[in-house]
N, C-alpha and C positions, 0 to 999 in steps of 0.2 A: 546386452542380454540377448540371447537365442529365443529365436522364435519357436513353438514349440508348432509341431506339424501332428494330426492326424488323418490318413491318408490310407486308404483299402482301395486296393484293384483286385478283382476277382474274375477268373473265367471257369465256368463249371454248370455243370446240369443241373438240372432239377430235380431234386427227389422225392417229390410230392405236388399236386397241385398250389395252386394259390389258393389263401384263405385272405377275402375282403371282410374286412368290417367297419367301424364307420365310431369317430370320438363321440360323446355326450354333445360336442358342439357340432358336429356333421360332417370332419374331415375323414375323407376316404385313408385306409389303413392297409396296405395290402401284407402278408405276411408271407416269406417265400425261404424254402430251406433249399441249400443248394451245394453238392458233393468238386470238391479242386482236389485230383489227385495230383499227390507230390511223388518225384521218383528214386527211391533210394533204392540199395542193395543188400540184398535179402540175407540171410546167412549162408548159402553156399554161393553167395558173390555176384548171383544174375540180379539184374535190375528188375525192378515190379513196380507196380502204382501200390501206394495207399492212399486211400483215400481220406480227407479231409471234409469234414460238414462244418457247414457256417447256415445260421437262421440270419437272414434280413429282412426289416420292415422297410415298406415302402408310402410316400405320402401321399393324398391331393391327387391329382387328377392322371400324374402316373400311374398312383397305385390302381387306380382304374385300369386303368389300359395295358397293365400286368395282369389285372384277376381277369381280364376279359380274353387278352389274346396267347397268355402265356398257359402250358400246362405240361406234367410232370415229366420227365424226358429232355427239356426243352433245353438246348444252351444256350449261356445269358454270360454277358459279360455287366460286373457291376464297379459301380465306381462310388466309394460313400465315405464314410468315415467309421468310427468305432465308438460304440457308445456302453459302459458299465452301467448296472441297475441291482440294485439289491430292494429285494420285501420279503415281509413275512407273512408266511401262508396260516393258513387257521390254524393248525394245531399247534404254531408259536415259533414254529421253527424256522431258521434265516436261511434265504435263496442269495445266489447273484447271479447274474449271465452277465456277458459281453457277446453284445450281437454289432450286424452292421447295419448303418443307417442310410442308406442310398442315396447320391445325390442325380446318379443316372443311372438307367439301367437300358443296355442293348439288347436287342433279342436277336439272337442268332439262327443260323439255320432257317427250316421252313416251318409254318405249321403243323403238318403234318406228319415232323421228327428228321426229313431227312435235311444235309448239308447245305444245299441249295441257297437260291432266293426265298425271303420270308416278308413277311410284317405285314401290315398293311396293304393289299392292291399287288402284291407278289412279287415290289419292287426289290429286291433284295434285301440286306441289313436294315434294320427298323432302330433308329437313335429316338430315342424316349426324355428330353430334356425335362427336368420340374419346371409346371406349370405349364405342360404342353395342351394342346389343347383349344388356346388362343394365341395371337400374338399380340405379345408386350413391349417394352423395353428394354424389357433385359432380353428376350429370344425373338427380335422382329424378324420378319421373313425375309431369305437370302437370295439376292438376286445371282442367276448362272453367273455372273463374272466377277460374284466376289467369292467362289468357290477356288479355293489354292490348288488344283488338280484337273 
């Protein structure tokens, strides 16, 4: 039997800030909508962007450190999965969306929107693993010579 794969790579802006909000049980929730133009040809044959919107939710102590340091403009590179939801709203009527579920999210460029170094301390690209924050088991800290570069 085949393994079934759910798997989203995304690179694109931001088209709105971050909205944090937080579960009934206290998990950090960050909400980020973010435009990946794709490039096809137009009707008299010249290439354009369209662009492409996709909503992701962000968890935990990420999704922190999205509402905090990220804002709208921003390019982000995301790495998640895909996840369907249907409800119904008050007046009875059926929703669904498919949004993405982040498992990491980079933050590109700088704070301040241009291309440069960003993140954190102005060291360049900012990687944002789930559960950053502390070190664990699954993300202990890297010592320089087990860097492959």
């Amino acid at each position: 039997m085949a393994a079934n794969i759910n798997r989203v790579v995304l690179v694109g802006n931001l088209t709105r800030d971050p909205e944090l909000k937080h579960t009934p049980g206290g998990t950090a929730v960050t909400s980020l909508r973010i435009a990946v133009n794709t490039r096809r040809k137009d009707e008299t044959g010249q290439w354009a962007d369209k662009p492409n919107y996709f909503s992701v939710s962000v968890f935990g102590n990420q999704a922190e450190s999205c509402a905090q340091y990220l804002s709208k403009g921003r390019p982000v590179a995301i790495d998640g999965r895909l996840e369907w939801r249907e409800w119904q709203q008050q007046d009875g009527s059926k929703r669904e969306a498919v949004e993405v579920v982040a498992d990491s999210v980079q933050f590109l460029g700088s704070r301040d929107g241009g291309e440069g170094g960003g993140g954190f301390g102005g060291g360049g690209n900012q990687f944002v693993p789930p559960g950053a924050g502390s070190e664990s088991a699954d993300f202990p800290a890297a010592a320089d010579d087990d860097i492959p570069f």
